[in-house]
C-alpha positions in Angstrom: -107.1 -24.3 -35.0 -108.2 -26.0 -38.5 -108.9 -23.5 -40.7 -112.1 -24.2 -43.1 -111.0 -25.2 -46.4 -111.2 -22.3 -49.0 -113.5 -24.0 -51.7 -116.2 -25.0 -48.9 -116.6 -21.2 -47.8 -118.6 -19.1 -49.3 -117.2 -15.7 -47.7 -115.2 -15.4 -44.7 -117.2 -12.6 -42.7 -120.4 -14.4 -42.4 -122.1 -11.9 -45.7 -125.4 -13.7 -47.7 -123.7 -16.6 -49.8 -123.8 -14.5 -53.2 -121.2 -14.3 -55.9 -119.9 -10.9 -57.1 -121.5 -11.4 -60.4 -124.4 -13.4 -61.2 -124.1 -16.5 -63.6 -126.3 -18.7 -65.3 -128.0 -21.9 -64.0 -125.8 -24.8 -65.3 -129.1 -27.1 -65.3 -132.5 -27.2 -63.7 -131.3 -28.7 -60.2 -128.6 -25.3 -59.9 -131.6 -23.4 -60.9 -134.1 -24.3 -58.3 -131.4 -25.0 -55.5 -129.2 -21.3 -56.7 -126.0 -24.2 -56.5 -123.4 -22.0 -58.5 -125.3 -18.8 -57.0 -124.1 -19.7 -53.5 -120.9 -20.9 -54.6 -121.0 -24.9 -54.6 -121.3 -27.5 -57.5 -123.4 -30.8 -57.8 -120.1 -32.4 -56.5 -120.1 -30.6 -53.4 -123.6 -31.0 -53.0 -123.6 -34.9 -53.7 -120.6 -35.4 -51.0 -121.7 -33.3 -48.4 -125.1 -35.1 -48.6 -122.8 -38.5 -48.0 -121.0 -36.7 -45.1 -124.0 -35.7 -43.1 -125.4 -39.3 -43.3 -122.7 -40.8 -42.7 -122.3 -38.6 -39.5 -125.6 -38.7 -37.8 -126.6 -42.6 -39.3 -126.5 -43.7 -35.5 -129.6 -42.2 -35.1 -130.6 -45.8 -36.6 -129.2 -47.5 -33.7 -129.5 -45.2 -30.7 -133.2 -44.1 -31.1 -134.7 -47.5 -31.0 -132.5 -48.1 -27.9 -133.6 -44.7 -25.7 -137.3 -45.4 -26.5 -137.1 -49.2 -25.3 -138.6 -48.0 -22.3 -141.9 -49.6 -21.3 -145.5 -47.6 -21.5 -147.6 -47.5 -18.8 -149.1 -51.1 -19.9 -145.8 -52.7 -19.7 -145.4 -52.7 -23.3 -142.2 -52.3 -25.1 -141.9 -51.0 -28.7 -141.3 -53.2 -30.9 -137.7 -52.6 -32.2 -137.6 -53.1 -35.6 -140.7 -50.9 -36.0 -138.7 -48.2 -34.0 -135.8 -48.7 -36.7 -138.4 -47.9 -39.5 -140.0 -45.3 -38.0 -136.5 -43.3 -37.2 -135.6 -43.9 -41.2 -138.7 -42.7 -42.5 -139.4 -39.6 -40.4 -135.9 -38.6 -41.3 -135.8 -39.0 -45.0 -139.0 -36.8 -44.8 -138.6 -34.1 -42.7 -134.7 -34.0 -43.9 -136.2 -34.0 -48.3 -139.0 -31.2 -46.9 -135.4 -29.4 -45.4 -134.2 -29.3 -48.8 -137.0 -28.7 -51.3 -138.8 -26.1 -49.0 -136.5 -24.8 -47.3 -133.2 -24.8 -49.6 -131.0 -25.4 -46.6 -128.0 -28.4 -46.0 -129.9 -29.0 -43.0 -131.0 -32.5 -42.0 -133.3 -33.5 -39.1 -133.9 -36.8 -37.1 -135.3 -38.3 -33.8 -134.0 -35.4 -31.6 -132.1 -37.0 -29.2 -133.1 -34.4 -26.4 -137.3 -35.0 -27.3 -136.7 -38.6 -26.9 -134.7 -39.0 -24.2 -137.5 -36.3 -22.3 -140.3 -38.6 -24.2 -138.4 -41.8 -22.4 -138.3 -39.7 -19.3 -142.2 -38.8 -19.0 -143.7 -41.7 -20.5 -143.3 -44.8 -18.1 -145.2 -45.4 -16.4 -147.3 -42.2 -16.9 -148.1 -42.8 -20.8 -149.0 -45.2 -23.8 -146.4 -44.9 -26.9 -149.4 -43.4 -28.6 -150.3 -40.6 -26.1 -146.8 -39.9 -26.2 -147.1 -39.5 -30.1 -150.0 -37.1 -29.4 -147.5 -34.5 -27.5 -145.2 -34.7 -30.4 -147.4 -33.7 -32.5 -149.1 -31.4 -30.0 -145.6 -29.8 -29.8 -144.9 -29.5 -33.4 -148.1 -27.9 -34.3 -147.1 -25.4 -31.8 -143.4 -24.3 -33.0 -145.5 -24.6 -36.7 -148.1 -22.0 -35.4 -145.3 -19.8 -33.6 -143.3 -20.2 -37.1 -146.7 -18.5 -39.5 -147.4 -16.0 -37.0 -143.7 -15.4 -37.5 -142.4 -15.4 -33.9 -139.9 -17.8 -34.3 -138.4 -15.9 -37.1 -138.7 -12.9 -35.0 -137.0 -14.5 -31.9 -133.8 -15.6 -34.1 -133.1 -12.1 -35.7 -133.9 -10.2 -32.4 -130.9 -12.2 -30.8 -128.1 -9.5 -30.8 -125.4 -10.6 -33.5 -122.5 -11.0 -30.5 -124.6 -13.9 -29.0 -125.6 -15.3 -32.4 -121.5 -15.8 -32.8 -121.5 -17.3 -29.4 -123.8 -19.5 -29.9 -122.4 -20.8 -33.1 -119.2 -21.3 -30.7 -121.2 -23.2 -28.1 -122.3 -25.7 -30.7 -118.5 -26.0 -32.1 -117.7 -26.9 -28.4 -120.3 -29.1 -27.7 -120.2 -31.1 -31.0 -116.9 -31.4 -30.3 -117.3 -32.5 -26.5 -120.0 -34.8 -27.7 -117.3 -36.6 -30.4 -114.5 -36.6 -28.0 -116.9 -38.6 -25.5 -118.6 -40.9 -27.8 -115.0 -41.9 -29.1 -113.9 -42.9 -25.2 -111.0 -40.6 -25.7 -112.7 -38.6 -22.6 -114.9 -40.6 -20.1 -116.7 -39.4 -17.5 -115.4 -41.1 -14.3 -117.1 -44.1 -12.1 -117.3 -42.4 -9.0 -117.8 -38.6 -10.2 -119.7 -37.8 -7.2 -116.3 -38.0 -4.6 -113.5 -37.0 -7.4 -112.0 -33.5 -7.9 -112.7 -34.2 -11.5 -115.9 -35.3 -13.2 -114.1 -36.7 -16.4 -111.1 -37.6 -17.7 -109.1 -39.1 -20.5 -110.0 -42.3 -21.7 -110.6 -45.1 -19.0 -108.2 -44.5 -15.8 -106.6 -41.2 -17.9 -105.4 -43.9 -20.5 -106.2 -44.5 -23.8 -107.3 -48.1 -23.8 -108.8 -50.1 -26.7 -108.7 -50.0 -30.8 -111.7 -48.1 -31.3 -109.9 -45.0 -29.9 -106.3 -45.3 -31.5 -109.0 -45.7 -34.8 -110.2 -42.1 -33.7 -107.2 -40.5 -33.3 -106.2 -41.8 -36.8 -109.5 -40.9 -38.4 -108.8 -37.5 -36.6 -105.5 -36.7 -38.3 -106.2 -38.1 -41.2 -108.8 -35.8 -42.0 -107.1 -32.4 -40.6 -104.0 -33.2 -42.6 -106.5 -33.1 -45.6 -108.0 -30.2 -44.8 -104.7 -28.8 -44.3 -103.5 -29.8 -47.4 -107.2 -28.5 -49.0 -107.9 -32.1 -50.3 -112.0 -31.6 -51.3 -114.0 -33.7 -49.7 -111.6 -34.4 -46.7 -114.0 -35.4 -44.1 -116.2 -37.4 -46.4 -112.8 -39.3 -47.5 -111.6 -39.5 -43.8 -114.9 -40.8 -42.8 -114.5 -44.0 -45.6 -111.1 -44.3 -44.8 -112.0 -44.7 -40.7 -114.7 -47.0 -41.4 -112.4 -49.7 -43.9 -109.8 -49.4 -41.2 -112.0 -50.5 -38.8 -113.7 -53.4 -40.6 -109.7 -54.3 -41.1 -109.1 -54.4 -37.5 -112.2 -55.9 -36.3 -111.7 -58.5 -38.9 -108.2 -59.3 -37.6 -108.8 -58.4 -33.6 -112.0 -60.1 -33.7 -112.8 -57.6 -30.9 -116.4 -58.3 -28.7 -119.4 -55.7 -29.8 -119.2 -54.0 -26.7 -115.9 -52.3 -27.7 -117.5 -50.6 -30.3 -120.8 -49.4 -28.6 -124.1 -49.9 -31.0 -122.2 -49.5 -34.0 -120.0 -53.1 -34.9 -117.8 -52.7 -37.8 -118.4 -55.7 -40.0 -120.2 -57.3 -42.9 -123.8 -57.4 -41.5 -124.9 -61.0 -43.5 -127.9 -60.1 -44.5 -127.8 -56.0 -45.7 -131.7 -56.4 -46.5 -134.4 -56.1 -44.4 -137.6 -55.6 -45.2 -139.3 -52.1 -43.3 -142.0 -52.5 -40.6 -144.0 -49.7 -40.5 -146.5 -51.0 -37.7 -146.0 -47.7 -35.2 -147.2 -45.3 -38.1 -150.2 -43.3 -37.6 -150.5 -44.7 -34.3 -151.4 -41.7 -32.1 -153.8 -40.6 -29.5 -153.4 -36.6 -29.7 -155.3 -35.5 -26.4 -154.6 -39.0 -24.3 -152.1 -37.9 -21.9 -154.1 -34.8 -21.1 -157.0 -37.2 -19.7 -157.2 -39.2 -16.3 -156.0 -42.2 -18.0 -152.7 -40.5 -19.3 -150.6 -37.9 -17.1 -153.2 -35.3 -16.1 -153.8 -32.0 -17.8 -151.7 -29.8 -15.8 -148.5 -32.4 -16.0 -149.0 -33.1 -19.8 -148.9 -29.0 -20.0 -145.4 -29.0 -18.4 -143.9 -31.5 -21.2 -145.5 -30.0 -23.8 -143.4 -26.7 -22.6 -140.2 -28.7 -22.0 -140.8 -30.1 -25.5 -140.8 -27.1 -27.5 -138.4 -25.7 -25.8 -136.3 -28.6 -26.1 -137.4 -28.5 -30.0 -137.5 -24.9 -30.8 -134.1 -23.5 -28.9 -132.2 -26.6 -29.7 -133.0 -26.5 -33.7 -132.6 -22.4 -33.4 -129.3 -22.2 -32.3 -128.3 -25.5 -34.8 -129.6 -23.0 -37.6 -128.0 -20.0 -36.4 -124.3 -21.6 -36.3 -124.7 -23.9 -39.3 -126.1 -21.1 -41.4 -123.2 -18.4 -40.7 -120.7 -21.5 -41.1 -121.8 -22.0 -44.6 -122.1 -18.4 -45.4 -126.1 -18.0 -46.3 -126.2 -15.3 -43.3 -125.9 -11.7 -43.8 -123.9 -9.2 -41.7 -126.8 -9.2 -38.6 -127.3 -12.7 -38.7 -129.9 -12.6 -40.5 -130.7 -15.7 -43.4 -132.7 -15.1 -46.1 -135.7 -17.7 -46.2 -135.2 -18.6 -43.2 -139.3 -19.3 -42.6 -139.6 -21.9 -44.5 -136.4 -24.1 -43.2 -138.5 -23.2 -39.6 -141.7 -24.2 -40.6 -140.4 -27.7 -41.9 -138.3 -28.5 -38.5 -141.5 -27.4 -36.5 -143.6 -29.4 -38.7 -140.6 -32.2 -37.8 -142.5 -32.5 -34.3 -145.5 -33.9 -35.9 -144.2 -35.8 -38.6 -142.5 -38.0 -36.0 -145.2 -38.2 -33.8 -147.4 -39.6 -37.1 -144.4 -41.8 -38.3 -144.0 -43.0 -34.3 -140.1 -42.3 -34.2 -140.8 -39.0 -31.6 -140.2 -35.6 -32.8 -137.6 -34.5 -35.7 -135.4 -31.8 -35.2 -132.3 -30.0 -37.4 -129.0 -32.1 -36.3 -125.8 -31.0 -35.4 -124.0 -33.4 -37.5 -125.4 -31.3 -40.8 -122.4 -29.5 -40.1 -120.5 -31.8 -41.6 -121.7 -31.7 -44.7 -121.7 -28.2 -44.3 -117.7 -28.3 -43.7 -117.3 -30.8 -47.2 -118.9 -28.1 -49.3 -122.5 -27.9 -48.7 -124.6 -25.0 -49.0 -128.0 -25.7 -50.8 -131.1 -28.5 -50.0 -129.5 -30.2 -52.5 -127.1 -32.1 -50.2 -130.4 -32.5 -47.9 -132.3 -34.3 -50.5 -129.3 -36.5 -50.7 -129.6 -36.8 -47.1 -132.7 -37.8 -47.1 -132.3 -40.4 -50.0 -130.2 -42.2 -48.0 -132.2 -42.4 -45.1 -135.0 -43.6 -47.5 -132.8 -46.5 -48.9 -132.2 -47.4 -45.2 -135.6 -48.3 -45.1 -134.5 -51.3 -46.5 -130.8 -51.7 -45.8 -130.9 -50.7 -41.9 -127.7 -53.4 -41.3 -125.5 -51.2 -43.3 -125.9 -48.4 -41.0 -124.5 -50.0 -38.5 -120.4 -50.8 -40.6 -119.6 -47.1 -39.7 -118.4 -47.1 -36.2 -119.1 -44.1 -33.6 -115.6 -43.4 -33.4 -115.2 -42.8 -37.0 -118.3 -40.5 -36.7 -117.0 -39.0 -33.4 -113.8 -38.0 -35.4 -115.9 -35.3 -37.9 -117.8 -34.5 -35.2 -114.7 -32.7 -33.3 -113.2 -31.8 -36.6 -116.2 -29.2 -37.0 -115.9 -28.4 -33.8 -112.6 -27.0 -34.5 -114.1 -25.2 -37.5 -116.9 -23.5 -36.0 -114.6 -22.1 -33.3 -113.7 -19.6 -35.8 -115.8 -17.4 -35.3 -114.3 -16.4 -32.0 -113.2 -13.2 -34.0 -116.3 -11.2 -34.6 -117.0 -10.8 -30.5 -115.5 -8.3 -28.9 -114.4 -10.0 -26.6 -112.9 -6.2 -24.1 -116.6 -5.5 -23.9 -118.1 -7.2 -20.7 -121.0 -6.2 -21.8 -121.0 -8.8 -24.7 -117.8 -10.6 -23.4 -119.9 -12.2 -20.5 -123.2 -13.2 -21.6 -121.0 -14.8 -25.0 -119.0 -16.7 -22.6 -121.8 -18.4 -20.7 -123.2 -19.2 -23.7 -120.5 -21.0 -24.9 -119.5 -22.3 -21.6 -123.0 -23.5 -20.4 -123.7 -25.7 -23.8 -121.0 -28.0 -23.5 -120.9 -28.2 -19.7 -124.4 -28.4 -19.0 -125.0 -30.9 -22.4 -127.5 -28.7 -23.2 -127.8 -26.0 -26.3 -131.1 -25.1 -24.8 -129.2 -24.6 -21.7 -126.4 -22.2 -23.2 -128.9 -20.1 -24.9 -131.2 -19.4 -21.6 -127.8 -18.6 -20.0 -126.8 -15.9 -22.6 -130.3 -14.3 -23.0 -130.8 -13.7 -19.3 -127.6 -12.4 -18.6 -127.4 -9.9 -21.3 -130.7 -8.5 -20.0 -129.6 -8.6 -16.8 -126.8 -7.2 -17.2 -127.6 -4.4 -19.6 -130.4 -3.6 -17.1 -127.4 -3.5 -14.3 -125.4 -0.7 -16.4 -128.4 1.4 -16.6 -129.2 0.2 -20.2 -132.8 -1.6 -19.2 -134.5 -0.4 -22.9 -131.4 -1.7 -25.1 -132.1 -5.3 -24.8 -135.9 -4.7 -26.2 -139.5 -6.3 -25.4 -138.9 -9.6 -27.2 -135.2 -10.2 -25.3 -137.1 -9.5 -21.7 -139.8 -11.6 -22.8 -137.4 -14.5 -23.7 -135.4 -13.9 -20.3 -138.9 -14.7 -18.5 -139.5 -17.8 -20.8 -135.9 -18.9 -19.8 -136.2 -18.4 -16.1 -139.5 -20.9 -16.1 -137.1 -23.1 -17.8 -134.5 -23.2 -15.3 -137.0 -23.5 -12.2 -139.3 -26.3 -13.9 -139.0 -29.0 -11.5 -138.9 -26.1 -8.6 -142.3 -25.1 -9.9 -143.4 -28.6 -10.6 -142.8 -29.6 -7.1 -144.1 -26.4 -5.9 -147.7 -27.2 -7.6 -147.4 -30.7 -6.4 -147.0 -32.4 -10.2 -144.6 -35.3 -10.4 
């Protein structure tokens, strides 16, 4: 396994990112954003910034083409307004990460509220009524963040699960680069095979997109390996010239690449349309002429579940991979990095590009140095500038991206080591945490799986009190979540 490299962690045993002694603020930005305090430098701040864009800028292309789906008028959003709402909702809600919160965290469309938003809306809902429960559901995971419940929730999960978790994710990212690279497919008749996936098409690697993530791949473990700063940043660049090379040469068809084509785009400018902004109808889908009150109820829950567990868990692992959690888990300021990625929910809902959540992919930047909002501001610049430059988000391929993806994967893995892994107590609700996020897709998913069993099973050795109130309370929350549809077709709502 690819160990981190040393100057891009902060301590090895998961301790508040603090030096030994203090030192002076070089300059007003390591003053505010405590850069040398936590062990960075402008540099590391700058590149990891570049990194995490770079990693998650398909959000660009693959939001506008999940919410293509028609509104209960037969409309269809408008794609380029789609494309400027996704920029602009993230450069906010990812600069708010950074000032506010002081985090490298950096939030977009979340792909799990969209794809549920897709889900409920045709032919139930208008695009605007559908902004309303976005920011219905922000508002909520907002409220749930002052009353401080959310904080509560995170720091009452016991530290074994909090590790596990931050395994999960290191799987899942990983499973989630190997498949959007093609080097593992899932099969055409999955239903009647013994296996539901496989390696690349027919168990062969087929194509140059994959050979370009295999190189991308080694290229950036051997310079993490040999320490080089900046490795995934540099591997990224180097992926992304090497295919514009080959696409030049092959001339391959789009479709090889997926919705990111390698080449020049002719015209890099485009001028933002920001016609889906402000467009929402908050209590529409509540009413007879939307989904019904009880039915807009149930995606309300799924949504802030979706929102609140998915971003929870993406906290918990990035924040004790870059070293700003203490012994128990536990980050300091963590409240306001919450109340910004609730506050995500409505933002997107107001900007009409559905609701902004932390991403995975800020691990990345995480794994090039990052460790301060600093490298989210720069984040969020970006997506700012794409506002106006949306064709150049499309040069860097998803295989190039895919290949970071499973490199921090292999880095979060790591922390494996602090679970003790003889006590079944610990040893099984860990596992089906990390088990049950890439197999089911579904952080939400892995995290429901843990909670329940370690109540249940505590409860089973006799230990019913251990797990405390807000743990039981959680398993109950988690057990509605698993028998949603059950209970949906049990009250007759469809």
């Amino acid at each position: 396994m690819t160990q981190i490299p040393t100057e891009s962690r902060v301590t090895a045993e998961n301790e508040a990112a603090t030096p030994s002694a203090p030192t002076a603020p070089k300059h007003a930005l390591d003053a505010y954003f405590r850069i040398s305090a936590r062990g960075s430098s402008l540099g590391n701040e700058i590149r990891g910034g570049l990194t995490t864009f770079m990693a998650m800028a398909y959000i660009l292309l693959l939001n506008p083409i999940i919410l293509s789906v028609a509104d209960v008028n037969g409309n269809h959003l408008n794609h380029a307004q789609v494309t400027t709402a996704t920029a602009l909702a993230a450069a906010v809600t990812t600069i708010l990460l950074g000032v506010v919160g002081n985090a490298p965290l950096a939030a977009a469309a979340g792909l799990s509220v969209s794809n549920t938003l897709a889900a409920v809306m045709a032919p139930h809902v208008t695009w605007p009524q559908a902004m309303g429960l976005c920011v219905i559901y922000g508002l909520v995971i907002v409220l749930m963040v002052v009353s401080g419940l959310r904080e509560m929730i995170m720091n009452g999960i016991p530290l074994a699960l909090k590790h596990a978790i931050t395994i999960g994710i290191g799987l899942f990212i990983a499973l989630i680069g190997l498949v959007n690279a093609g080097f593992v497919n899932r099969l055409p008749d999955a239903a009647h095979s013994p296996t539901p996936m496989g390696l690349g098409i027919n168990n062969n690697l087929q194509g140059w997109p994959v050979l370009i993530f295999c190189v991308t791949l080694l290229t950036i473990f051997v310079l993490q390996v040999r320490k080089v700063r900046g490795a995934i940043l540099i591997g990224i660049v180097f992926g992304t010239v090497l295919s514009l090379v080959v696409q030049a040469i092959a001339k391959l068809p789009d479709s090889a690449w997926g919705e990111a084509v390698p080449k020049f785009p002719g015209n890099p400018v485009s001028a933002p349309n920001f016609g889906l902004f402000g467009h929402v109808d908050l209590f529409g889908a509540f009413g007879s002429n939307g989904m019904g009150a009880l039915s807009a109820g149930f995606a309300v829950f799924a949504l802030v579940l979706a929102g609140f567990f998915d971003a929870m868990a993406t906290i918990i692992g990035i924040g004790t991979e870059a070293g700003l959690a203490d012994k128990q888990g536990r980050m300091p300021g963590l409240s306001k990095a919450l109340f910004v990625d609730g506050a995500g929910g409505a933002i997107g809902g107001l900007a009409g590009a559905s609701g902004q959540t932390v991403f995975i992919e800020s691990a990345t930047g995480v794994g090039d140095g990052a460790r301060t909002g600093l490298s989210s501001v720069v984040t969020g610049t970006v997506f700012a500038l794409m506002l106006f430059f949306t064709p150049l988000a499309s040069m860097v391929p998803g295989q190039v991206a895919a290949a970071a993806l499973v490199v921090i994967g292999s880095m979060m893995l790591s922390q494996a080591r602090h679970i003790e892994w003889s006590d079944r107590e610990i040893a099984i609700p860990a596992f089906l945490t990390v088990a049950l996020m890439p197999f089911t897709y579904s952080i939400t998913a892995g995290v429901g799986a843990g909670v329940i069993s370690y109540c249940v099973i505590k409860a089973g050795n006799g230990k019913w009190r251990e797990p405390g109130i807000l743990m039981w309370a959680l398993s109950v929350v988690f057990v509605v979540f698993f028998a949603l549809h059950p209970l949906k077709d049990w009250l007759g709502i469809h």
